[in-house]
VOGU-5309 format. One line per 3 residues: their letters; for each residue x, z, y of C-alpha. Coordinates in Angstrom, 3 decimals, always signed. Each point is the difference from the previous one (the first is absolute). Example, Ala and Ser with C-alpha at 12.3 -4.5 7.8 and 13.67 -1.06 7.14 Angstrom:
BEGIN
as = +12.300:+7.800:-4.500; +1.370:-0.660:+3.440 $
END
This chain:
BEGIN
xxx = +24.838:-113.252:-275.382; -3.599:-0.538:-0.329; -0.890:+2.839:+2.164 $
xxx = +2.280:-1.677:+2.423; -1.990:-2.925:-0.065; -3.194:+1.122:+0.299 $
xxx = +1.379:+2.601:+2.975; +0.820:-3.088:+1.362; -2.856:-2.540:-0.560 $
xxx = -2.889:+2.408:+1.036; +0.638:-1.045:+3.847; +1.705:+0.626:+2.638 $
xxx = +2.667:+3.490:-0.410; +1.884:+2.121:+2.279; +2.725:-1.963:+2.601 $
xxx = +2.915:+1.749:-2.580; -0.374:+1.400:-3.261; +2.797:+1.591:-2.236 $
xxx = -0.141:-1.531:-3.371; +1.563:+2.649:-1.570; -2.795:+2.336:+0.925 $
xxx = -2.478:-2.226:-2.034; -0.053:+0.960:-3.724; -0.480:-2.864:-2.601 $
xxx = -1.023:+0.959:-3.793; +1.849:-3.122:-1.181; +3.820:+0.495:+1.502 $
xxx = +2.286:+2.131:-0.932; +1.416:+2.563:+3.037; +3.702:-1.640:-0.651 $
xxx = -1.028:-4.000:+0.592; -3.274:+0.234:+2.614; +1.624:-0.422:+2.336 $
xxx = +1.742:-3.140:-0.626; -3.003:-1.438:-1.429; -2.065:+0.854:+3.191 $
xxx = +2.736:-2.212:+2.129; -0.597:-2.874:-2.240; -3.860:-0.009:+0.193 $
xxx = +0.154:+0.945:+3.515; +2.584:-3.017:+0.603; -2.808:-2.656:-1.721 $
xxx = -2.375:+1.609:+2.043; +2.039:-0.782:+2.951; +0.566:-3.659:-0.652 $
xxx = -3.631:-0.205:+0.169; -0.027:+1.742:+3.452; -1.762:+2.741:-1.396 $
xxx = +2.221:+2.591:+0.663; +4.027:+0.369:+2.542; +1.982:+0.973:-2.360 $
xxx = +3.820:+1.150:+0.506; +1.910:+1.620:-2.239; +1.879:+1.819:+2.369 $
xxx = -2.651:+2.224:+0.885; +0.468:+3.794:-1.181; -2.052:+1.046:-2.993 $
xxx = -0.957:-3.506:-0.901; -2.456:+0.064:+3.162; -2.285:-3.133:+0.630 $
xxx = -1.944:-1.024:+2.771; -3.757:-2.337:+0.247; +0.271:-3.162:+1.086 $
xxx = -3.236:-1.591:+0.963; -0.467:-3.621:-0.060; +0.363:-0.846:+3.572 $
xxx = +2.273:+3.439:+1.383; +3.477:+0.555:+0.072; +2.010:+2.389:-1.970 $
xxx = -1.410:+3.821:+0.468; -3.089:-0.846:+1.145; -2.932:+1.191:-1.516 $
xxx = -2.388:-3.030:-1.586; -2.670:-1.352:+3.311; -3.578:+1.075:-0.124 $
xxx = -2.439:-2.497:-0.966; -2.632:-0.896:+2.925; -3.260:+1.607:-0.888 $
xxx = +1.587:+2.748:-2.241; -0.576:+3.556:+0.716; +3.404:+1.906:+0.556 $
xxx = +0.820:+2.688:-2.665; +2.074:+2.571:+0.051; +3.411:-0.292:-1.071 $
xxx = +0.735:+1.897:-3.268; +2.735:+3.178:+0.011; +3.664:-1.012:-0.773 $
xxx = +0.878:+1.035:-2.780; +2.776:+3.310:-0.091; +3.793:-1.947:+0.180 $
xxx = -1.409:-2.694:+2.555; -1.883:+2.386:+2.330; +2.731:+2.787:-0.216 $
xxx = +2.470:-2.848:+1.840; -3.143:-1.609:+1.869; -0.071:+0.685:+3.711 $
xxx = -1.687:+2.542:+1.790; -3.217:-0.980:+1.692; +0.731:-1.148:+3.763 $
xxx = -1.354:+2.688:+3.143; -2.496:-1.769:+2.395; +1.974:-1.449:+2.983 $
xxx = +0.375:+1.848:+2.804; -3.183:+0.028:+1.775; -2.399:-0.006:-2.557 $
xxx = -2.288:+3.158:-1.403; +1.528:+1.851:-2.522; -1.921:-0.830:-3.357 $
xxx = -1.525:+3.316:-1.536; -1.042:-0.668:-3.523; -3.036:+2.235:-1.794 $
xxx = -1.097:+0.483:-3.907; -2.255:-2.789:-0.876; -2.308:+2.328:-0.550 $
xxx = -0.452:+1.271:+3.787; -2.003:-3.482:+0.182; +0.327:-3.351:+1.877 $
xxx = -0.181:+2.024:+2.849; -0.002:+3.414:+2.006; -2.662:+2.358:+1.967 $
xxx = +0.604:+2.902:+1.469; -1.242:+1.757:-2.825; +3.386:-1.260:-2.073 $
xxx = +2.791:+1.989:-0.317; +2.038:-2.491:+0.360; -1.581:-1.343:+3.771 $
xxx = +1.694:+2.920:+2.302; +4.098:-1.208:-1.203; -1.511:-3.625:-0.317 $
xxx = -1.302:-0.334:+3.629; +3.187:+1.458:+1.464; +2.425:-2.309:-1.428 $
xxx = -1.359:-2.978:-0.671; -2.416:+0.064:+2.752; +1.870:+2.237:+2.352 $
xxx = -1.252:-2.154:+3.097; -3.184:+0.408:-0.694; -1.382:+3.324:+2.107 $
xxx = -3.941:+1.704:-0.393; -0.963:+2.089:+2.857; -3.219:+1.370:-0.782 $
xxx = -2.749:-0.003:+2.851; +0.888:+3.609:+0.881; +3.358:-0.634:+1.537 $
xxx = -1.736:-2.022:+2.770; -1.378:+1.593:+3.412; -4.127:-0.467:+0.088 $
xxx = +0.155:-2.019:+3.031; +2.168:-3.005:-1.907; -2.725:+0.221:-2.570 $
xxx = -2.866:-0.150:+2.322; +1.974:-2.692:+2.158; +0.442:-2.573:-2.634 $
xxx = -3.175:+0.583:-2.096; -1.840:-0.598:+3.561; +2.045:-3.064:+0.265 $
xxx = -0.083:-1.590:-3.481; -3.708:+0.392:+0.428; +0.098:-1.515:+2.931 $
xxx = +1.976:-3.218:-1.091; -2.939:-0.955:-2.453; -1.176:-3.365:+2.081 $
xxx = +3.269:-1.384:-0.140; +0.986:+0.365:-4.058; -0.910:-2.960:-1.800 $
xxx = +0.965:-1.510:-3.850; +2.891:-2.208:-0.100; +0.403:-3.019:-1.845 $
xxx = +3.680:+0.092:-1.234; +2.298:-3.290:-1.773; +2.314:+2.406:-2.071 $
xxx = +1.119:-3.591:-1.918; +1.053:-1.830:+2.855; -1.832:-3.370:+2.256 $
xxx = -2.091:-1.893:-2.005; -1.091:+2.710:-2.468; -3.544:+1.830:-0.429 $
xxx = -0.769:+2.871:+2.277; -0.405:+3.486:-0.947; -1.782:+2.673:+1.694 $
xxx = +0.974:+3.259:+0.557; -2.488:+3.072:-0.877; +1.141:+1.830:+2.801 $
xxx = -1.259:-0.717:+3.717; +2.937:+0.183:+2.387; +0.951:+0.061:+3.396 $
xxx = +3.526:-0.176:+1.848; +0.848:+1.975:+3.486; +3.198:+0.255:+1.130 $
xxx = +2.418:-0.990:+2.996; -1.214:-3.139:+2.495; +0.716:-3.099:-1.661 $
xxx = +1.522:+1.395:-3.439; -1.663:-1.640:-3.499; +0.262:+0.954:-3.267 $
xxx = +0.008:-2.625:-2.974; -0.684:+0.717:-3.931; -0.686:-2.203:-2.700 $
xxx = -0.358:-3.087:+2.394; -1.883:+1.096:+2.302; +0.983:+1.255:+3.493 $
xxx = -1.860:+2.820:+1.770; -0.124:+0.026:+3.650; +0.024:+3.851:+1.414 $
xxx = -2.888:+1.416:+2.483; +2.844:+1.449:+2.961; -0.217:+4.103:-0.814 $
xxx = +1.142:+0.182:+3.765; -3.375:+0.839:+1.570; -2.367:+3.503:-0.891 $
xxx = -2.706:+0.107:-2.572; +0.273:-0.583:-3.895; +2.970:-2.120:+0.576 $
xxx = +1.790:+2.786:+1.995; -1.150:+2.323:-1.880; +2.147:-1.304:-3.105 $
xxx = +2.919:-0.605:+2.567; +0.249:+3.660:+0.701; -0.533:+1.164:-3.780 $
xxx = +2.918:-2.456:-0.885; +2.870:+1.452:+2.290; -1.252:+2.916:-1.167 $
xxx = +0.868:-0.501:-3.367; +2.945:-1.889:+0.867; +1.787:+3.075:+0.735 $
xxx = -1.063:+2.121:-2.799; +1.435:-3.013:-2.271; +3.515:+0.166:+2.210 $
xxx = -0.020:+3.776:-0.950; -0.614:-0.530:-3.433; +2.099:-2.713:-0.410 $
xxx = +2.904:+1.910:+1.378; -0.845:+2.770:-2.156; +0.109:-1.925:-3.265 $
xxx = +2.466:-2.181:+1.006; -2.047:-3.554:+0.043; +0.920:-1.504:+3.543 $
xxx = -1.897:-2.834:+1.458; -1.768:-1.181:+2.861; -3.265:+1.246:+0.595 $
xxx = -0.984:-1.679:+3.657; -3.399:-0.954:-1.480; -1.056:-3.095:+1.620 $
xxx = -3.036:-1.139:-2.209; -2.888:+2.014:-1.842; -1.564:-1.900:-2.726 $
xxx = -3.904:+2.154:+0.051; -1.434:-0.556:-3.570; -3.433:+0.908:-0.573 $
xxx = -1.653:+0.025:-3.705; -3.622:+0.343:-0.251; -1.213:+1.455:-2.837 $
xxx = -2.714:+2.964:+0.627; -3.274:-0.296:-1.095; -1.708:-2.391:-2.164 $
xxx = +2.768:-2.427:+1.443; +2.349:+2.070:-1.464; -1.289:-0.452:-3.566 $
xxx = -0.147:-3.659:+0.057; +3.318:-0.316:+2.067; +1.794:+2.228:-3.326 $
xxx = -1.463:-2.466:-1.883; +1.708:-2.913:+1.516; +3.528:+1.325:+0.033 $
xxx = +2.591:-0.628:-2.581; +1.444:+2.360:-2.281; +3.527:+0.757:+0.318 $
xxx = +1.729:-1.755:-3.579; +3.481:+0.661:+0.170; -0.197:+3.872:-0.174 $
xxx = -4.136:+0.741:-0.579; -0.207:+1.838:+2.928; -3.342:-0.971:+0.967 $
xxx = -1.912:-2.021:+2.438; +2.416:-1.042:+3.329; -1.103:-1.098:+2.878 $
xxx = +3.323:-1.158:+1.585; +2.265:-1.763:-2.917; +3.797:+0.669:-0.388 $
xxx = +2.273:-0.895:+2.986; +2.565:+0.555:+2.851; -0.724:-0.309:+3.145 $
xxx = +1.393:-2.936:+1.372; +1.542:-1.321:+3.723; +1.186:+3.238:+0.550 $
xxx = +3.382:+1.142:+2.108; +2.421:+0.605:-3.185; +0.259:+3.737:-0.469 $
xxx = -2.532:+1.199:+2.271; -2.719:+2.436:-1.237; -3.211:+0.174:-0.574 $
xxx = -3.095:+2.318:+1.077; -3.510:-0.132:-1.734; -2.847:+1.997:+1.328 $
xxx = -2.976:+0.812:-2.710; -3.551:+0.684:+1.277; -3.139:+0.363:-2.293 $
xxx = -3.767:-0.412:+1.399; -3.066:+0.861:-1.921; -3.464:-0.629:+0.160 $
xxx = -2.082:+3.315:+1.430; -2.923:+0.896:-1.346; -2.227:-1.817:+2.217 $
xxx = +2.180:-3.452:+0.402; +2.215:+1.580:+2.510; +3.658:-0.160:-0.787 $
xxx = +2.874:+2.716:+0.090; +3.238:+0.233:-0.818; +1.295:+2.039:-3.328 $
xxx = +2.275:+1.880:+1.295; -2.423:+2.211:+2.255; -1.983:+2.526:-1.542 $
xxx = -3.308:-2.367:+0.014; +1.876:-2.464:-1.778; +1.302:+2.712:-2.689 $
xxx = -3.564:+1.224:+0.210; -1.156:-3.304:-1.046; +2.484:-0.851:-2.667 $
xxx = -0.998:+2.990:-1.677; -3.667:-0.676:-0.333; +1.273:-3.833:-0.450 $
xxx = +1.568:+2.001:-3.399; -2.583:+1.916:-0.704; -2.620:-2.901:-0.385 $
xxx = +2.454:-1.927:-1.699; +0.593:+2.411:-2.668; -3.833:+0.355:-0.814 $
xxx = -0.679:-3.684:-0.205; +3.062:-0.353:-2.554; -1.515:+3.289:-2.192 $
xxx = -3.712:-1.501:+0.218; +1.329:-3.415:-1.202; +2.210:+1.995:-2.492 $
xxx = +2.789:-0.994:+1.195; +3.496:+1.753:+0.903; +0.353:+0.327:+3.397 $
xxx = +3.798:-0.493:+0.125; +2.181:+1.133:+2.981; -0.603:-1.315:+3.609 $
xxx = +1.904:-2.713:+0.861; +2.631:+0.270:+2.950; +1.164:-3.287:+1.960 $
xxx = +3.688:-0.440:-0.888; +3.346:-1.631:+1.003; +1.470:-1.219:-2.857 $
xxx = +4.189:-0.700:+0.208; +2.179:-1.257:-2.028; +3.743:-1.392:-0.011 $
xxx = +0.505:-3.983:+0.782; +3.760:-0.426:+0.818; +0.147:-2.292:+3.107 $
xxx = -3.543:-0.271:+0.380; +0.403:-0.136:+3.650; +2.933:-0.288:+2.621 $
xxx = +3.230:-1.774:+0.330; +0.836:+0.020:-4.191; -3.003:-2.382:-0.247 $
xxx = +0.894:-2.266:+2.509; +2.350:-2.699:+0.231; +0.686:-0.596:-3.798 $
xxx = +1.367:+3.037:-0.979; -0.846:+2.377:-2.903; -3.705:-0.228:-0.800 $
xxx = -2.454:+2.605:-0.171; -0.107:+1.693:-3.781; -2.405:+2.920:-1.398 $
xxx = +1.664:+3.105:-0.437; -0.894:+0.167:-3.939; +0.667:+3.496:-0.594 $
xxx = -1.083:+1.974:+3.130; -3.824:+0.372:-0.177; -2.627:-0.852:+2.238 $
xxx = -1.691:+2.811:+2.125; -3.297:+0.878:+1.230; -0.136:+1.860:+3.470 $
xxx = -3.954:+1.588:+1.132; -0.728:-0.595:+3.215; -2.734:+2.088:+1.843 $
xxx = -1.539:-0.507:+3.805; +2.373:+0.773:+2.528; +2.907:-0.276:-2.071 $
xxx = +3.196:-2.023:+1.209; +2.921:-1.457:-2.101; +2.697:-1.547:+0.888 $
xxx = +2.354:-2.650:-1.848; +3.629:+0.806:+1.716; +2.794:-2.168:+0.864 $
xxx = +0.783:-2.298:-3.006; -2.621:+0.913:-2.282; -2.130:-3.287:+0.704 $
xxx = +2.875:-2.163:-0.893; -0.017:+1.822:-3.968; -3.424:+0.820:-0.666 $
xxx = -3.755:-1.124:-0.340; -3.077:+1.383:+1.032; -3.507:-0.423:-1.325 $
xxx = -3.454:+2.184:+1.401; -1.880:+1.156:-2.921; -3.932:+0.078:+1.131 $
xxx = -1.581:+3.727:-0.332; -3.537:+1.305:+0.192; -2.212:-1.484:+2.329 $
xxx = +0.778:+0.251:+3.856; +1.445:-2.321:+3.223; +3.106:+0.022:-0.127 $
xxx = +2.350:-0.471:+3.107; +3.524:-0.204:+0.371; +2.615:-0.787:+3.038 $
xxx = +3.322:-0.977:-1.534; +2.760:-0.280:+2.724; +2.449:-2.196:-0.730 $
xxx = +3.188:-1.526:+2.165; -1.081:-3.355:+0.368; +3.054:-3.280:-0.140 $
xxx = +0.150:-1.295:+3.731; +2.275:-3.060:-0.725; -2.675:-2.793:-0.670 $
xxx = -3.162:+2.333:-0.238; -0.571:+0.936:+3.925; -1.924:-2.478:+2.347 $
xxx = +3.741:+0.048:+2.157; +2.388:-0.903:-2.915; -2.753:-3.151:-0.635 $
xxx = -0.201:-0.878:+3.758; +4.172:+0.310:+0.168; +0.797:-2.192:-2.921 $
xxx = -2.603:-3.190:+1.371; +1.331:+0.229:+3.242; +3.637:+0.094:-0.958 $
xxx = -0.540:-3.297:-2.165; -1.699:-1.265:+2.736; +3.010:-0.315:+2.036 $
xxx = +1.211:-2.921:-2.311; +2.245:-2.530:+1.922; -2.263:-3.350:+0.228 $
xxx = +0.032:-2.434:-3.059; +2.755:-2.797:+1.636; +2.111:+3.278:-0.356 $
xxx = -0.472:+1.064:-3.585; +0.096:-3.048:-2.027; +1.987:+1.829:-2.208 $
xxx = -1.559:+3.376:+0.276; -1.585:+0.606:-3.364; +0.687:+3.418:-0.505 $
xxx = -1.466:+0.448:+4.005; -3.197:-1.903:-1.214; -0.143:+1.848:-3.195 $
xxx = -0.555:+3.270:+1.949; -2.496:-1.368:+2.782; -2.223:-0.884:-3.593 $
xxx = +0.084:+3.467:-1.095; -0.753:+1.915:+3.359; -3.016:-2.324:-0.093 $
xxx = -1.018:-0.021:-3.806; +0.518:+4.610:+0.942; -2.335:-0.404:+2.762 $
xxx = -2.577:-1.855:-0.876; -0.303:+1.597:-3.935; +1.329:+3.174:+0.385 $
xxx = -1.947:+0.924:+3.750; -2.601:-2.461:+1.030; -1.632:-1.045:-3.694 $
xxx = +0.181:+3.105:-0.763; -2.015:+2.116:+2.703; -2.938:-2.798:-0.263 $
xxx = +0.203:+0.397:-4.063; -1.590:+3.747:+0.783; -3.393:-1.177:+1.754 $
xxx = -1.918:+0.262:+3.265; -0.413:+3.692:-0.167; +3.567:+0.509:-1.088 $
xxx = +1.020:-1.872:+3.452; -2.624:+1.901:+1.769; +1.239:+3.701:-0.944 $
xxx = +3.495:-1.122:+0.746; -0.200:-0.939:+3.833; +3.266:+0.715:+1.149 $
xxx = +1.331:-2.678:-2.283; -2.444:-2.859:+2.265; +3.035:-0.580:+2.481 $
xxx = +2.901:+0.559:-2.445; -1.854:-2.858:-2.405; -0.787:-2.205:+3.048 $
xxx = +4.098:-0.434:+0.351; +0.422:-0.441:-3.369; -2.089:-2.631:-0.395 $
xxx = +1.648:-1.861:+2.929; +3.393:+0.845:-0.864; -0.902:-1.653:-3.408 $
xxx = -1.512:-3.067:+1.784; +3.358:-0.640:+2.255; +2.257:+0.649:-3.420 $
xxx = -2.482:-2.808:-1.567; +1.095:-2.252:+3.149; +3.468:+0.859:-1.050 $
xxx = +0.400:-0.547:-3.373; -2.019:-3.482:+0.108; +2.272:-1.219:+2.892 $
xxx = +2.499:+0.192:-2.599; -2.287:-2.035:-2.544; -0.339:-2.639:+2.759 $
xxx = +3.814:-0.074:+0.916; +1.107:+0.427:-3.607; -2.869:-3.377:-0.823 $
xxx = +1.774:-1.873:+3.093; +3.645:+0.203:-1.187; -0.962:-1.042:-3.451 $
xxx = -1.781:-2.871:+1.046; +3.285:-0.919:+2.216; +1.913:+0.171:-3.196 $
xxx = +1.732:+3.618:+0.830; +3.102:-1.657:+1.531; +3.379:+2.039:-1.228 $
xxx = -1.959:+2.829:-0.361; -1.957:-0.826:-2.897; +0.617:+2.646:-2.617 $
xxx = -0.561:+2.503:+3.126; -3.174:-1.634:+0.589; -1.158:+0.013:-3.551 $
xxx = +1.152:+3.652:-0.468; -2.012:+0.941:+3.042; -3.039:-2.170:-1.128 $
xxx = -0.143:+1.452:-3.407; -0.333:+3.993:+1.108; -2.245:-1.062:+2.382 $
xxx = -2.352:-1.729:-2.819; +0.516:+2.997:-1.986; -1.325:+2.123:+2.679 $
xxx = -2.997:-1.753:+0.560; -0.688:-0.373:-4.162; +0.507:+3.758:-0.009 $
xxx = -2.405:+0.481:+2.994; -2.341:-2.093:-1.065; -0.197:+1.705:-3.565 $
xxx = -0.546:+3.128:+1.880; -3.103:-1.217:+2.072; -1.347:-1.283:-3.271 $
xxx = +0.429:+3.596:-1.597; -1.476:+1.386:+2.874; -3.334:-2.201:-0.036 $
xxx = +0.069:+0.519:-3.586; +0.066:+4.273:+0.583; -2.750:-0.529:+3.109 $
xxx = -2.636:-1.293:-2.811; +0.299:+2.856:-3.037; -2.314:+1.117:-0.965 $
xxx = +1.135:+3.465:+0.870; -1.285:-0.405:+3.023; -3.353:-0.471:-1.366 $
xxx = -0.225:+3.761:-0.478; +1.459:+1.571:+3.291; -1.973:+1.563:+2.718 $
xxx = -1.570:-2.377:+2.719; +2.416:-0.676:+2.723; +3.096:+0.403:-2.293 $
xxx = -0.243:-4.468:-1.345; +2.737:-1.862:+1.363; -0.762:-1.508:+3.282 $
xxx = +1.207:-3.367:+1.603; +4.053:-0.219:+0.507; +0.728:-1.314:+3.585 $
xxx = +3.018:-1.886:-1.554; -1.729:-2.277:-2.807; -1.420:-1.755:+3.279 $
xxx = +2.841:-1.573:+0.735; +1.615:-0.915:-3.338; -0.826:-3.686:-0.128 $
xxx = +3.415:-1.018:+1.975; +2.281:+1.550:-2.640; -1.860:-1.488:-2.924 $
xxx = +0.705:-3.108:+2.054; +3.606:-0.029:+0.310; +0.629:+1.342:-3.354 $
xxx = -0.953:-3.616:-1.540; +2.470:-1.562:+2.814; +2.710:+2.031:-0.704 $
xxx = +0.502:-0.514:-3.369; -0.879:-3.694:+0.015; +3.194:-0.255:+2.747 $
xxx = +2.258:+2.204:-2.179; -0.518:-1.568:-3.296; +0.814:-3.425:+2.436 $
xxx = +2.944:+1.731:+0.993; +1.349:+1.136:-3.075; -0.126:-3.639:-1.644 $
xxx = +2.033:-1.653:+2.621; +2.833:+2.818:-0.101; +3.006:-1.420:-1.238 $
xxx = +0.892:+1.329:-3.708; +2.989:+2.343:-0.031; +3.247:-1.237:-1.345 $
xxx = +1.164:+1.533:-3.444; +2.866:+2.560:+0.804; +1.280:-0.251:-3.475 $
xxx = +0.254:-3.552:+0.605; +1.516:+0.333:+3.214; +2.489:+2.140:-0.917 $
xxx = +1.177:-0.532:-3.535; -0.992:-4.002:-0.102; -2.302:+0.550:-3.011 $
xxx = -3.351:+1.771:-0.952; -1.245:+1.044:-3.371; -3.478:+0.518:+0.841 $
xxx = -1.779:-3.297:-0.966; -3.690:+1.140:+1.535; +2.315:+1.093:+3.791 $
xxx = -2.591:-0.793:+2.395; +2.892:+0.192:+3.018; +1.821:-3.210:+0.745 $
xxx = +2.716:-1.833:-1.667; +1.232:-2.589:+2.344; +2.369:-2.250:-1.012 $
xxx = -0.417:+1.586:-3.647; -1.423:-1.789:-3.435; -1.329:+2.175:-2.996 $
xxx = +2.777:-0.865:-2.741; -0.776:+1.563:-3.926; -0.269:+3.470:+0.905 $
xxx = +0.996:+0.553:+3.954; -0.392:-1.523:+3.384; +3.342:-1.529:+0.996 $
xx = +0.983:-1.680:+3.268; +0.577:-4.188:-0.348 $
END
């Protein structure tokens, strides 16, 4: 029995072990087993252990402190998780088999440990790797596209270069520090259409008209339909009406280049490198739809002029770029190592994305055994990320040698709450609101006029004049569209404080019969304007980080039309609670239905009413 014990007592063990499987140099074959029940029946009255003798082979089962029969014991907080140890032969022979991923999720493709923490093209085991597990994910090398596209968008993404600028991201939510991205970016897409990630909201140059902005119109449908024939060929439907184009732009040629490699993190999870864009999934997408990703590389020429790496002065350059780098590294005595391609890295988040992530269903979970990939990416090349594979996978860029780099990822933008119409649509429709006298008891009515205004003003107005003077000057179509925002927001302010003033007025009246109506009402209006006012705090609070400290000039915050007229809400928020907490003294107690019905009531601290009733030993009893 003692090597019972000590299996026993070094932690926590397997959910089910078989007893009979452990051997013990201190039992005879003929009685272990009954002795085993009897020390595993003290260890259960100590909750140690589930025991029941019923189950076959003398099976037991761990019982943590705090979990119910079966369960394995809870992690600790702070603990790192281990892996569980193997069953031993009896137990896992009747153990069940491990469960398939549910429909819609990658197939997992497991590798030797000793293929690494994860796979290049070099790997024998990328090729089988990439087409299961990553089987949305499709490479087509610069060659498979006409010249003209190439010349087209390169002409355009060069183009674009006034209008990208560094954003200053809140991936933590209001009232947390702000972080800024490496990458300078700039959106284009249909008139009126935004695009929001980590908390903040990008408002999209129209792509309607001809130059740069045109230029990446064109290249888009273009690629559209190559990605609807793909997609058909591999089976991965989903939309691909591109609507936005999120142009990134990474500068790091020339002596910038050095320091810029410098300043970027190293990937930890997997040691891939330095990355210049961290793990994610694109977010405030259309559910299913694809997406497109043109690559472009520029250089630096030999006398400061710049060209792109694809042509054969860029491959011209690279390979004197090579050649000088090589005899630097020999003169310093040094190995030269192996030039260093910019990558996509990928790797398999279940529900990363998309309707499984949303609405507090299953939560997004590492595929543990599938390993990461690592995809090269040259100038000129396109990939695309088809149908669902956003929704079940991450995506990291892995920075390379020295160079510009430019891409134009087309994406199918959400419309519902992200276009300037959907805004303008959901203020007006609250703003048909019968007049107060006719909703004194329209809480849930008042409860949505305080969100189309709290959407407005922090998820539109606040937002545009977070991004600067230069921001708003690059972005002139928006001048109108912002200019009925702001007004719409003003007459939904009107609104929602001639409920404070009717809501103040029937309290101070005493609420009549309607009292608890009143009070309801009252109360999710104070709520709205606590929550609001929170919100403007967090704002002011993310207008002075010192983030902003380091931008470009013209990208610093600039006044917000609305904090001009604040001073009336702060007002009425003092009234309003002054006349509710009034209210709420002088309404009559509630009777005690217990009393009521039954003539007694148990419950000596009953705060409801007992008329007619006297507290006797243990009860209230009627006289």
């Amino acid at each position: 029995m003692d090597s019972l014990r000590a299996f026993l007592s070094s932690g926590p063990q397997p959910r089910s072990l078989c007893i009979s499987a452990l051997s013990s140099a201190d039992s005879a074959p003929g009685d272990r087993p009954e002795r085993a029940r009897k020390f595993l029946k003290a260890l259960a009255k100590k909750k140690v252990l589930s025991f029941d003798a019923g189950l076959e082979d003398g099976e037991v089962e761990w019982l943590g402190a705090k979990e119910k029969r079966g369960a394995p014991p809870a992690e600790q907080p702070g603990t790192k998780k281990k892996r569980k140890p193997a069953l031993p032969a009896a137990a896992a022979a009747r153990a069940p088999p491990p469960s398939a991923p549910a429909a819609g999720y990658p197939p997992p493709h497991p590798v030797p440990s000793s293929a690494g923490k994860f796979l290049t093209p070099s790997s024998p085991h990328y090729p089988p790797v990439l087409s299961t597990s990553y089987s949305g994910f499709l490479l087509s090398p610069s060659s498979s596209l006409p010249p003209a596209l190439h010349s087209s968008l390169r002409a355009s993404l060069s183009s674009l270069s006034p209008l990208f600028s560094h954003d200053l991201t809140q991936p933590m939510g209001p009232g947390t520090p702000l972080a800024a991205t490496k990458v300078s970016r700039v959106l284009l897409g249909e008139a009126g259409i935004t695009y929001k990630y980590l908390g903040l909201r990008m408002f999209a140059v129209p792509w309607g008209g001809g130059g740069g902005a045109g230029g990446i119109r064109e290249g888009g449908e273009e690629l559209a339909g190559r990605a609807r024939e793909e997609g058909g060929r591999l089976g991965k439907g989903g939309s691909a009406a591109f609507n936005v184009a999120l142009c990134n732009r990474m500068d790091t040629a020339g002596c910038l280049g050095r320091t810029m490699r410098m300043q970027l993190k190293e990937e930890r999870e997997f040691g891939m490198g330095k990355v210049s864009v961290s793990w994610h999934a694109d977010s405030s997408l259309e559910d299913g739809s694809t997406i497109a990703v043109y690559v472009a590389h520029m250089m630096e020429g030999k006398e400061g002029e710049r060209v792109w790496e694809g042509t054969p002065e860029g491959q011209e350059r690279r390979r004197k770029l090579e050649k000088r780098r090589r005899k630097e590294a020999k003169k310093a005595g040094e190995e030269p190592g192996e030039p260093r391609p910019w990558q996509v890295a990928l790797r398999v988040v279940r529900d990363a994305e998309g309707p499984g992530s949303r609405g507090g269903g299953s939560k997004k979970s590492d595929d543990e055994v599938t390993p990461a990939v690592c995809v090269p990416m040259g100038d000129g090349d396109v990939y695309y990320m088809l149908g669902d594979f956003n929704h079940h996978h991450q995506h990291a860029v892995l920075a390379g040698d020295a160079c510009t780099r430019f891409t134009a990822t087309y994406r199918v933008g959400r419309t519902d709450g992200h276009t300037f119409e959907s805004i303008r649509g959901r203020c007006l429709a609250a703003l048909e609101s019968p007049p107060p006298c006719e909703a004194a008891e329209g809480a849930d009515r008042w409860h949505e006029e305080a969100l189309a205004l709290a959407e407005v003003e922090f998820e539109w107005v606040r937002q545009f004049y977070v991004q600067g003077e230069k921001h708003r000057a690059s972005h002139g179509w928006w001048a109108g569209p912002m200019k009925e925002l702001e007004g719409l927001w003003g007459r939904l302010n009107d609104l929602v404080l001639g409920r404070v003033d009717y809501l103040v007025q029937l309290a101070r009246e005493g609420g009549g019969e309607r009292i608890g109506k009143v009070l309801e009402a009252g109360n999710t209006v104070k709520a709205d304007l606590l929550k609001r006012h929170g919100l403007r705090l967090s704002w002011a609070s993310r207008c002075e980080d010192k983030a902003f400290q380091k931008v470009d000039e013209g990208y610093a915050p600039i006044p917000c039309p609305i904090d001009e007229v604040l001073g009336r809400e702060r007002e009425r928020m003092g009234e309003l609670d002054d006349a509710l907490r009034k209210l709420a003294d002088a309404k009559p107690p509630k009777m005690c239905h217990m009393f009521v019905k039954f003539g007694d009531c148990k419950k000596r601290t009953c705060k409801r009413v007992h008329q007619g009733g006297v507290w006797k030993v243990d009860k209230w009893v009627k006289e």
